[in-house]
Structures are given as C-alpha cells and as structure tokens.
N, C-alpha and C positions, 0 to 999 in steps of 0.2 A: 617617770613611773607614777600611776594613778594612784591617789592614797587610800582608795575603797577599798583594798585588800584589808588595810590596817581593821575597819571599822567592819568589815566581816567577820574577820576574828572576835572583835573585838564582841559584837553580836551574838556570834557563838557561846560565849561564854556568858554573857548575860542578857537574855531575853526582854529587852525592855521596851517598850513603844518609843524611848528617847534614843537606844540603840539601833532601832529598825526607822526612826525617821530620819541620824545624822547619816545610816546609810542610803537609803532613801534620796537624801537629799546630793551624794557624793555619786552616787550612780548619772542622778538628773543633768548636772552642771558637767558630766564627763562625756555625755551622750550616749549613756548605757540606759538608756529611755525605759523600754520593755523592763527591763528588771525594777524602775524606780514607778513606775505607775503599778506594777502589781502589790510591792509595799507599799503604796500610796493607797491601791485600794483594802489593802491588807488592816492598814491602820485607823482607815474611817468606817469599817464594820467592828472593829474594836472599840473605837471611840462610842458605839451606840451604846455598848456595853458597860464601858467604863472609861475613867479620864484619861486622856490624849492632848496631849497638848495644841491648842489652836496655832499657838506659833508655830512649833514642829511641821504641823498639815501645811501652812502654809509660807514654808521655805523650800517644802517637796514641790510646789506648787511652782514658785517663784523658778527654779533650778529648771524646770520642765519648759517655763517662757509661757506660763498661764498666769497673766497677770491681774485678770477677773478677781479669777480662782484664789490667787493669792491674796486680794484685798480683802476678800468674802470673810478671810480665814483670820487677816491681819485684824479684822473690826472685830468679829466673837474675840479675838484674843486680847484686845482693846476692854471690851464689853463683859466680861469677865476678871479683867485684872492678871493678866497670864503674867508670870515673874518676870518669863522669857524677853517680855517686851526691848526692857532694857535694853537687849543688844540687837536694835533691831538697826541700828546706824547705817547698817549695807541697806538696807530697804530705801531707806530715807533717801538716801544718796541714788535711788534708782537703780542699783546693782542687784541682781539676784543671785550671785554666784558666791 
C-alpha cells in the first residue's frame, strides 16, 4: 500500500509548503508523476512569494529522476544554509527515493 494517502490527509489538515513538498515528493518516487509536478509547480510560484524550502523543491526533483534540477535546488539549499541539509545522506549516497 503506497504511503501518500497518509501524507494527503496529512496535507489536508495543514496546508503547509513542507506538507505539499513531502507529498510531492511520495507521489514522484511512487510514479504518480502528473500529481507531483503539479505540486512541484505549485510550490515554486509559492516560493516567489515566500520561503519554501530549497531542499524540499529539490527532493520533489530527485523523486521525479531530475537530477539537474535536483542539484540546482540541493546548492541554493547549500547557499542559503537550509536546516533540511542535515538529512540529506540519501542524496549523498546517490538515492533519490
């Protein structure tokens, strides 16, 4: 059973850019593509606006098998000092899922 149900609900009830990227990112690695590039673009017209986490955008990235896209995202979050970094060990390891 896919766990993106959990993280829909989870979504619903609090609207946050880190709730719509860990879904984001559980749709990408399941192969629910379409659904994760439209929160993908959902969250980078948000990001103009206001803070979005770079690591976030580029886990959705990584999940999707964009691995440009994911480094672009992994250096702003670098370059910035993003918290997120810390757990970025799956990256490292060359895993994006």
């Amino acid at each position: 059973m896919p766990r993106w149900p959990s993280f829909a609900k989870a979504r619903e009830l609090s609207r946050t850019a880190l709730r719509a990227a860990s879904l984001a990112h559980c749709y990408a690695v399941s192969g629910a593509t379409t659904e994760a590039k439209k929160l993908l673009h959902e969250l980078t017209e948000i990001s103009e606006r206001r803070y979005v986490s770079s690591y976030d955008l580029a886990l959705i990235h990584g999940g999707l098998g964009q691995k440009e896209e994911c480094f672009e995202w992994l250096n702003r979050a670098y370059e910035i000092r993003d918290g997120w970094m810390i757990t970025s060990r799956s990256i490292r390891d060359g895993k994006f899922a």
